[in-house]
C-alpha positions as CSV (number, residue, x, y, z in Angstrom):
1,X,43.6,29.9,28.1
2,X,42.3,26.8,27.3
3,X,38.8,26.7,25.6
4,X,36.8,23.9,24.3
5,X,33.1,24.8,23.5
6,X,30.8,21.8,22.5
7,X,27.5,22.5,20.0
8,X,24.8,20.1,18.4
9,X,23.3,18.6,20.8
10,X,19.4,18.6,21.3
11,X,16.2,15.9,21.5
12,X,16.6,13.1,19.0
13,X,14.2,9.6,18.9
14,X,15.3,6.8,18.9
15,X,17.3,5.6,15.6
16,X,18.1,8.8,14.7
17,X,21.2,11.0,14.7
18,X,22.8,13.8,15.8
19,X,26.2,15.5,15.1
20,X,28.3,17.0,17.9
21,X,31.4,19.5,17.3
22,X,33.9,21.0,19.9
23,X,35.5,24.5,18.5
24,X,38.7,24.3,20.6
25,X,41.0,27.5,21.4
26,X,44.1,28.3,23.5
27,X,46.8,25.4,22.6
28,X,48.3,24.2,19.2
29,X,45.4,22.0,18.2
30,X,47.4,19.9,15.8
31,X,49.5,18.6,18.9
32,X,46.8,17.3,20.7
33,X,45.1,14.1,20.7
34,X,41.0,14.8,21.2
35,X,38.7,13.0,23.5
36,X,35.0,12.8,24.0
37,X,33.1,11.9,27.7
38,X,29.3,11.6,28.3
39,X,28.0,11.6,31.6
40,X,24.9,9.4,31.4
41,X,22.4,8.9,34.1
42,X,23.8,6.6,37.1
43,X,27.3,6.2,35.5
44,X,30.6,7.4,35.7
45,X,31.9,9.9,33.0
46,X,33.1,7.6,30.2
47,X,35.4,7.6,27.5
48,X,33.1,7.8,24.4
49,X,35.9,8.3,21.3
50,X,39.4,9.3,20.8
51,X,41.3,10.8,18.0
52,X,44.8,11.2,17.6
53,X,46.9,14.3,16.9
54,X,46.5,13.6,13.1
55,X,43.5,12.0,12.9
56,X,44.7,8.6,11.5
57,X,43.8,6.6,14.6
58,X,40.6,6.6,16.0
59,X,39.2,4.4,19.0
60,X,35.5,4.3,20.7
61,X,34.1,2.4,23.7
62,X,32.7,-0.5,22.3
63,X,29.0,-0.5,23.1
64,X,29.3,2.6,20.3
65,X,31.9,1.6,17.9
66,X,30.1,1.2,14.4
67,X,27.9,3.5,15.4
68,X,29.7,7.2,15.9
69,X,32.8,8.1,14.4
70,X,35.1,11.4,16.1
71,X,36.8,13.1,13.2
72,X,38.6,16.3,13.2
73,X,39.9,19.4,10.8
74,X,43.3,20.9,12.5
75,X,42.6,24.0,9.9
76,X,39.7,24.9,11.7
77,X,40.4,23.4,15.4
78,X,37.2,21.1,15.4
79,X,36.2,17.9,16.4
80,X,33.1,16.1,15.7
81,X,31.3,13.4,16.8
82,X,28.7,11.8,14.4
83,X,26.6,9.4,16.1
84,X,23.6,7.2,14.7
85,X,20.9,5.0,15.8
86,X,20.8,6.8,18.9
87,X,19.4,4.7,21.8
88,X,18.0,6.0,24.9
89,X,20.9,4.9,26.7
90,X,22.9,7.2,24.5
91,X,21.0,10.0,27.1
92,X,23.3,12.3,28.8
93,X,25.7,15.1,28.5
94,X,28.8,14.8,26.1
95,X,31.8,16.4,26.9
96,X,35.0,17.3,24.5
97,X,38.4,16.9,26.9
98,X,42.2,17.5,25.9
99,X,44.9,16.6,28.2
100,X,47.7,19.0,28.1
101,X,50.6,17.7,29.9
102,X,49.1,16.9,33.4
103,X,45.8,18.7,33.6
104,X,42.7,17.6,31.6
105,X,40.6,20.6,30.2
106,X,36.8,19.9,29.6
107,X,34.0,22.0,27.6
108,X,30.7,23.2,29.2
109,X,28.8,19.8,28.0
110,X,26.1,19.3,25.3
111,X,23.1,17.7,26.0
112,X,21.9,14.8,24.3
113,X,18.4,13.2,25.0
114,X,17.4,10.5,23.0
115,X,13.8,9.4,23.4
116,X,10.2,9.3,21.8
């Protein structure tokens, strides 16, 4: 089945940075575009970053683009998420998604507090 399992999350102040990776199991990895969400206080789940199947196209919401960059290794079935200059509104639990065909698959969430 299906597995995504996020890591790296943890307390960071503000202007710092923090690396987030998704192991992902259960589907050819090198088919599938890879997503992360956050769910942050009093908002909807959001689209954070995207990668495509091969990793030459990237896109991000924009109040992060610049600041975090999703990249991924289809020999290890990983994708990452570097993010700098944290803010507080950066606060809130990321998730790495994969759609497969008409069902979206979501990790466990990592939790990400940024704050002094």
């Amino acid at each position: 089945q299906v597995r995504l399992v996020e890591s790296g999350g943890g307390l960071v102040q503000p202007g710092g940075s923090l690396r987030l990776s998704c192991t992902a199991s259960g589907f050819t990895f090198n088919t599938a575009a890879m997503t992360w969400f956050r769910q942050t206080p009093g908002r909807l789940r959001e689209l954070v970053a995207a990668i495509t199947e091969t990793g030459d196209t990237t896109n991000y919401m924009d109040s992060v683009r610049g600041l975090f960059t999703i990249s991924r290794d289809n020999d290890k079935n990983t994708v990452d998420l570097e993010m700098i200059s944290l803010k507080p509104e950066d606060t809130g639990v990321y998730y790495c998604s994969v759609r497969l065909r008409c069902n979206r698959y979501w990790g466990q969430g990592t939790q990400v507090t940024v704050s002094s």
